[in-house]
N, C-alpha and C positions, 0 to 999 in steps of 0.2 A: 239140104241145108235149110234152116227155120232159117228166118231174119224178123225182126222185131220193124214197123217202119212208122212214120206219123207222117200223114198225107195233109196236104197242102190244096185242097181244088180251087178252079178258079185262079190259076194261078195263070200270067201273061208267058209266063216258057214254061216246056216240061223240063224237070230235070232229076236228080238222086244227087244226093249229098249225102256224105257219114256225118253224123251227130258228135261231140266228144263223148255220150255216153255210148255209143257204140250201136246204137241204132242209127237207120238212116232215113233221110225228109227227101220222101218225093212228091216232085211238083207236077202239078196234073193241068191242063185247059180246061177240062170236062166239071159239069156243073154235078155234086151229089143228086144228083135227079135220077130215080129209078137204074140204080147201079150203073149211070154212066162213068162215074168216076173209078170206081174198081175195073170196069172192063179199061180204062185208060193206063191205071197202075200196073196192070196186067201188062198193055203191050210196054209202057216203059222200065219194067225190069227186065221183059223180056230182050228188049234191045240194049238195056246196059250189060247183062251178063250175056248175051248172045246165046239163049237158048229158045226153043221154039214156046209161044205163050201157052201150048197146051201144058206144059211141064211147069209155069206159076199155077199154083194154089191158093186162095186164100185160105188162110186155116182159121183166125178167128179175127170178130172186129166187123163184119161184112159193113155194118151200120154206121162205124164212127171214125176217128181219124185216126186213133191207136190201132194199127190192123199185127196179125204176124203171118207171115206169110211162106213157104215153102218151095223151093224149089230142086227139084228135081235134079 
């Protein structure tokens, strides 16, 4: 399954929230500093959808807050 997401770092909670456009905003603690933030989105989708983080992907976006991402 793709998902479309707009990331949030820096943020005081992690969380996932659905957008009305049908993407979702997840919130990260982790600073954009040397992919600390992606490896953080990584574990928080993996614990919203309850799969293991090897099975999150990022597919594109690695650099900016538009990411999409795949999961397995």
């Amino acid at each position: 399954m793709k998902i479309s997401l707009i990331v949030k770092p820096n943020s005081r909670k992690e969380s996932v929230e659905e957008l009305p456009d049908g993407a979702l905003q997840v919130r990260v603690n982790a600073p954009p500093i040397e992919g600390r933030a992606n490896e953080a989105v990584i574990e928080v989708l993996a614990k919203h959808f309850s799969v293991p983080k090897s099975a999150v992907t990022i597919l594109k976006g690695a650099k900016g807050k538009r990411k999409m991402v795949e999961i397995a």
